[in-house]
N, C-alpha and C positions, 0 to 999 in steps of 0.2 A: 547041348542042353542050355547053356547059357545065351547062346544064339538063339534058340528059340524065345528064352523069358524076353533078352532085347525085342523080340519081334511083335511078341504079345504084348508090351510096354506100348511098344512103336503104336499100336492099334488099338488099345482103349485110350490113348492119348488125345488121336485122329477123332473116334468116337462122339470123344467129350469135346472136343472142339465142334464138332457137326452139330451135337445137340445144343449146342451154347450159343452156336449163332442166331440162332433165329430170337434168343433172348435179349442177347445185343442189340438186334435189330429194331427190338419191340421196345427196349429203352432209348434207342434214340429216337423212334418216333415220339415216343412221350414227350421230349424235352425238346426235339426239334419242332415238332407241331405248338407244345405249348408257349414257348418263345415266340413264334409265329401271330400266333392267337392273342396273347400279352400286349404286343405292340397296337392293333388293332384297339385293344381296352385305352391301353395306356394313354393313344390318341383322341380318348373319347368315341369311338366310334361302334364302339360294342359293351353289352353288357346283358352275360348270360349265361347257358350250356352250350359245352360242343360233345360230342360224342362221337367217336369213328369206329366203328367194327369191321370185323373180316369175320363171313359166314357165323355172323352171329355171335361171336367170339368181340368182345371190348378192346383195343387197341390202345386206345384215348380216350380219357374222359376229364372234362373239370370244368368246375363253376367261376365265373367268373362275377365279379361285382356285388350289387344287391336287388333282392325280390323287392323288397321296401326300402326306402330311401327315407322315411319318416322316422321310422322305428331300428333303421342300423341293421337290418333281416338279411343277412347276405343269402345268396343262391344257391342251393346243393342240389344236388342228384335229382331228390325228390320234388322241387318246385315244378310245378304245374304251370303251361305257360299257355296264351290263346295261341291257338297254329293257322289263324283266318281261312288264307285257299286251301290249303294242306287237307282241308275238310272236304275238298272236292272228291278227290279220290277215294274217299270212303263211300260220298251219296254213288261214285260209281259203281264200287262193289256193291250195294244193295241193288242199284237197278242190274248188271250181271246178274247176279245171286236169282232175283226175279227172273230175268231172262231163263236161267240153269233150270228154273221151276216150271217152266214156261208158261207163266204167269204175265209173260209182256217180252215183247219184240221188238229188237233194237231198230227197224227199218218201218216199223209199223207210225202212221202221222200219228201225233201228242192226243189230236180227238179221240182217237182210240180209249185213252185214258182219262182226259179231264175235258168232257162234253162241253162242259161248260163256261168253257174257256173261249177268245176270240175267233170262230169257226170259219175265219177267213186264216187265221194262219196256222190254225191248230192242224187243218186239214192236210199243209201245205208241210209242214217245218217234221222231220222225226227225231225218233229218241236220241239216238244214234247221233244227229246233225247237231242236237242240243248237249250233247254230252263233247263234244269235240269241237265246240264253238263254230260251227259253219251253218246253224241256224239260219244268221238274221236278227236275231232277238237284240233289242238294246242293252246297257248297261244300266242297272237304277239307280250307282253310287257316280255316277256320272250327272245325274239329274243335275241343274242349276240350283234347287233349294234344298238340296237332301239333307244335306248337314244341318242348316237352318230351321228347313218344318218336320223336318222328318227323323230325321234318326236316335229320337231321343223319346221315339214315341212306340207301347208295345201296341203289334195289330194279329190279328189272326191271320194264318196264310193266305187264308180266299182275300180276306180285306186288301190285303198287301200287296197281291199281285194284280187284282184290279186298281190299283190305286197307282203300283210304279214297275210293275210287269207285262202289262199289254198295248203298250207301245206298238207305231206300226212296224213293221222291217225296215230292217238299214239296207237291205238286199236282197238277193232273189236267193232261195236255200241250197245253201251246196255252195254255190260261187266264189262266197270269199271268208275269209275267216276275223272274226270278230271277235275277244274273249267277253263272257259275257254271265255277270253274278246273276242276271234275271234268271237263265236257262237253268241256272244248276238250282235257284230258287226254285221253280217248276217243276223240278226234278224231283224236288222233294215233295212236296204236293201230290206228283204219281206215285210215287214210293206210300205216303199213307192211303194214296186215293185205291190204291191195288190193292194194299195188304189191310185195311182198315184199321190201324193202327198209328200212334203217332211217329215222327220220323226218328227222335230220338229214342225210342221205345225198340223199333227196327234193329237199329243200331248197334243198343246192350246187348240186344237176343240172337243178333245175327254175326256180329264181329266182336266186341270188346270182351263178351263174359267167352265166349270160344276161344278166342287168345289169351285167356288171363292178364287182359288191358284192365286196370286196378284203376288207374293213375290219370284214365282218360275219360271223356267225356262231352255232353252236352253245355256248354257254360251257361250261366245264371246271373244276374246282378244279383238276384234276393235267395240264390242258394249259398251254403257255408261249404267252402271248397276249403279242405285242411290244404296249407303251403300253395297257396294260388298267389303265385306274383301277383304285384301291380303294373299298372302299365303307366310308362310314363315318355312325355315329350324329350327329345333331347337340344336343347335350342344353347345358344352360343352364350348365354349366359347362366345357364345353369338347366338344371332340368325343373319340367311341372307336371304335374298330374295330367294323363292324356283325358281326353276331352270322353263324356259321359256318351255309349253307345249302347242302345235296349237292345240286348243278343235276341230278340223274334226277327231283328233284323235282316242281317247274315246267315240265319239260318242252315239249308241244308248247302250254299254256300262259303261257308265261313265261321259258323257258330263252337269248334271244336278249342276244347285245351288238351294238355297231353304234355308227357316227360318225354326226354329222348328215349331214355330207358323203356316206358312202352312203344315208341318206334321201332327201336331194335325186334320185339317180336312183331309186329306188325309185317316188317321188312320178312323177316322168315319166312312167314306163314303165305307170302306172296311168289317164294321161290316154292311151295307145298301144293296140292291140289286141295286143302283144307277148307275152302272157302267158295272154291270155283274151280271148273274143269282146264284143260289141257287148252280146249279150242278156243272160249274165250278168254284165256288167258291171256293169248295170242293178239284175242282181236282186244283186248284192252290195251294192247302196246303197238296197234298197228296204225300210222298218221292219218291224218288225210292229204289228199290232193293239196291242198290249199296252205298248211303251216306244219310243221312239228308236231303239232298236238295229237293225241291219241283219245283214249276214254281215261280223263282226268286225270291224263301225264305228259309233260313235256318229254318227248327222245329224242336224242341227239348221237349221232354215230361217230366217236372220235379214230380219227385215222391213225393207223398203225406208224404213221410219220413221228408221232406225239409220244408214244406209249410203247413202239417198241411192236402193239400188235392190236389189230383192230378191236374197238372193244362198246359197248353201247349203254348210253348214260342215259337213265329214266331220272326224272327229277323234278321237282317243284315249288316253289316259294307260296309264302303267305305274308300278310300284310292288314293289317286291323290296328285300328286305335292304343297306340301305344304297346305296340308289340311287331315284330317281324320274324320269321321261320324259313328255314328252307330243311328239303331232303332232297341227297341224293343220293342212288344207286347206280352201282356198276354190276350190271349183269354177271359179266364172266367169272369176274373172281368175288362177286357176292363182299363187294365193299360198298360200305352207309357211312353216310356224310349227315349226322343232323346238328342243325344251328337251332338255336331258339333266342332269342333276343327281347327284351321286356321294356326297352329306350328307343324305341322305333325306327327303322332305318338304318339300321347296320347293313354294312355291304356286302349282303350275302353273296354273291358271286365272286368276285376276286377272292372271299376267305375261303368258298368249297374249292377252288380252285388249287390255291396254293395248299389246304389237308391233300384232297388227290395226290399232286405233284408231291410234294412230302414222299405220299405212301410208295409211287411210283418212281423216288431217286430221281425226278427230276426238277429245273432250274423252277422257283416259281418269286413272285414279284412279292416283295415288300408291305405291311400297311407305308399309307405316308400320310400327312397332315393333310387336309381338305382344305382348299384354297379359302373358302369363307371365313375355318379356324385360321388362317396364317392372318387374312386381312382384319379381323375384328381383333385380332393380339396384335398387331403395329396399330389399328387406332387406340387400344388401351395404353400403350407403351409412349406414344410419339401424336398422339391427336389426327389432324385431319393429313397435316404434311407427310406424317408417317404412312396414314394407308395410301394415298397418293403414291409416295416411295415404294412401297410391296408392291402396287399395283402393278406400277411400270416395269420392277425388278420381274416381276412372275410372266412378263409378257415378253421381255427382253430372252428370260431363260425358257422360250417358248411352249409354258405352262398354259397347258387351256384352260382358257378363261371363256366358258362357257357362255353365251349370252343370255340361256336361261339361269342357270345356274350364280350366275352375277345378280339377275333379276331377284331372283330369293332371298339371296343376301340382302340388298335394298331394303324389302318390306320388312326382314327381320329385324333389319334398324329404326325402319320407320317403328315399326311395334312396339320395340325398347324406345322409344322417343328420340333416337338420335338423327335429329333431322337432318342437319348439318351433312351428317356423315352419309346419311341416305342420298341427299343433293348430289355428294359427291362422287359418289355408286355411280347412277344411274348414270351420269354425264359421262362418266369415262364408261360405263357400257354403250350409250348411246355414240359416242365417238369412236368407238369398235366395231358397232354395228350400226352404221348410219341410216341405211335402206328400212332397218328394221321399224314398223310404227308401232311394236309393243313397249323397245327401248324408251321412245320417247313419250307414251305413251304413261307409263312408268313415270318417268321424270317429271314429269307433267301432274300425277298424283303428287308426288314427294312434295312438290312447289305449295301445292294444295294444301296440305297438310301444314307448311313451314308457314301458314299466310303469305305466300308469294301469288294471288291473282294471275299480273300478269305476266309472267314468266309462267306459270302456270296453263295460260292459252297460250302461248305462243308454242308449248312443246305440245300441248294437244291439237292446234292448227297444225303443226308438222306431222304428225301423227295421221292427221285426218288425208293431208295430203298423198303420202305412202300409201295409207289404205281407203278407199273411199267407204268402203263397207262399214268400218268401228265404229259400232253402237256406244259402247265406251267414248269415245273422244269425240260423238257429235253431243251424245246427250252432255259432255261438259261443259265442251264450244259455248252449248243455249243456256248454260245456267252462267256461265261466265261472263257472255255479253250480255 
């Protein structure tokens, strides 16, 4: 008898330990992840939510920094953040959803749907090619004046798209793959041109109010969004309010805010037939020829080398004035990865990176200081001799020293007025990259700006020399002699 009570001891012991591990485990991700994530803030490099789930289930979650930098508003749960591209894959579930109704055909040319559109390539380009970037279609945030005449200004879709959506092709359709905000701008256009309806009106009735998405939305300058972060610059001397962008912009592009919290349902209801059938399910994750992309998701197939067992990463970033987003998912075991960011430019890649790795036990890589922050704190500390000093040191300890990424540094100095320092930039990138005539080309500005004339042609004559083409450094050439 006593042998037995030992055995039954022996065995709710075993028990409790089985059920306790996976607790364990979920508390070290807590603190392994947010450690993680800390560093990334700490370095300036982030500032925002993360959120990690398993099948729906919260794993991780915490705020980091602030919504308002004005008013001391730090960021919880409930801030509302813009999610820019993130908004693609929603314009692609409505046109799916269309397609399910068969109300529109993914193979079928764009004339189909907006006659009125350029009938030289409306005929040529399909929904499908415009959904997966292999169009043709330009980009309009690429424009040379967008930022300047344009994005500060509200237009109606028809206006807009005549105005910086019917561009000729950059290529023959199918060919090659191009990402492109004009197409999925178009997209929307079919979306109300189909349903007669507007694109954010769609939206409520077809996705947000069916997932009980509360939290999500069409964004507005002139609507009152309760807990809608601000968006702001994150620049080397502090942060600024990000620059004024009218959301008719972005559109069915980029126009979306959202909590991670309503991702997390979003994410489910995409492992459900709730929205969309089995077959296009499929084909909204199927690539093309040409890149990665699918219908309004990057996939990626990580090799069982990495993880122990093959496994497939659907995933996406977003990027708008003063805000940056990413989602991922892992198919198999139905793990989400969302970042939201509200100080632009946070590095979403290495951070989904190293959550996975975390979730998955294994090795992943550190934040670490951005070489711009290391060299703008030796010129605060030590003047021009000290960034000099980093410079060399960073180049010695075989730190890339990126020649664009040097170049940005430069103007950001020049912008803060430190000209000096900027002179000093660009020369020791132009002396890294000699061949290059952007370097000197750059330096050449910097002199400009310092009232340095001639030194000023003489690095735009070299400039000119490397490239015969730079419109830049002829038109300086002629204002200078």
């Amino acid at each position: 008898m006593k042998l037995t009570f030992n055995i039954f001891c022996q065995t709710i012991l075993i028990f409790a330990l089985i059920l306790l591990c996976p607790i364990v485990r979920a508390v070290d991700y807590t603190k392994e992840m947010d450690t993680f994530i800390e560093q990334f803030h700490d370095f300036k490099q982030f500032n925002g939510n993360v959120l990690v789930a398993k099948r729906g289930e919260v794993i991780f979650e915490k705020s980091y920094g602030y919504a308002n930098f004005e008013w001391n508003i730090k960021n919880t749960a409930d801030t509302k953040f813009r999610i820019g591209s993130i908004t693609k894959q929603f314009t692609a579930m409505l046109i799916l959803q269309l397609a399910q109704q068969n109300k529109l055909q993914l193979d079928a040319p764009l004339a189909t749907y907006l006659p009125d559109y350029r009938k030289d390539i409306a005929n040529k380009i399909t929904i499908r090619q415009i959904l997966n970037h292999t169009s043709g279609l330009s980009n309009y945030t690429r424009a040379k004046t967008f930022k300047s005449d344009y994005s500060r200004n509200p237009y109606s879709v028809d206006e807009f798209i005549k105005l910086l959506c019917s561009d000729d092709l950059l290529f023959e359709p199918g060919t090659q793959f191009s990402y492109s905000n004009s197409g999925y701008f178009i997209l929307g256009a079919v979306i109300e041109k189909v349903t007669q309806r507007r694109y954010q009106d769609v939206l409520q009735e077809n996705i947000f109010k069916p997932l009980n998405m509360h939290d999500t939305g069409y964004d507005s300058h002139a609507k009152i969004i309760n807990q809608r972060a601000s968006g702001y610059n994150n620049n080397l001397d502090g942060y600024t309010n990000a620059d004024y962008l009218d959301m008719s912009i972005p559109y069915a592009a980029g126009s979306l805010y959202s909590t991670a919290r309503d991702l997390v349902k979003w994410d489910q209801a995409l492992y459900a037939d709730k929205l969309i059938n089995k077959e296009l399910k499929k084909q909204m994750y199927t690539v093309s020829k040409q890149r990665n992309y699918a219908l309004g998701w990057e996939v990626n197939q990580l090799g069982a080398d990495k993880y122990g067992k093959p496994l497939t990463q659907v995933q996406h970033g977003g990027g708008i004035e003063g805000f940056n987003a990413f989602i991922s998912r892992i198919i198999e075991d139905q793990l989400l990865v969302v970042i939201l960011n509200n100080t632009g430019g946070a590095p979403m890649t290495p951070m989904t990176k190293g959550l996975t790795n975390i979730f998955y036990n294994k090795p992943y890589e550190l934040a670490t200081e951005n070489v711009d922050s290391q060299l703008y704190h030796a010129l605060q500390s030590g003047g021009i001799a000290q960034l000099k000093s980093k410079y060399n040191q960073l180049d010695e300890q075989k730190i890339p020293l990126r020649e664009r990424s040097i170049n940005y540094f430069g103007y950001e100095l020049i912008a803060m007025e430190k000209l000096d320092a900027a002179i000093t930039i660009f020369k020791l990138n132009a002396a890294k990259y000699p061949n290059s005539a952007n370097t000197h080309d750059s330096l050449g500005e910097a002199y400009l700006a310092a009232n340095q004339p001639e030194l000023a042609l003489k690095s735009y004559q070299r400039a000119l020399e490397l490239n015969p083409d730079s419109e830049s450094a002829k038109q300086a050439i002629k204002k200078l002699q």
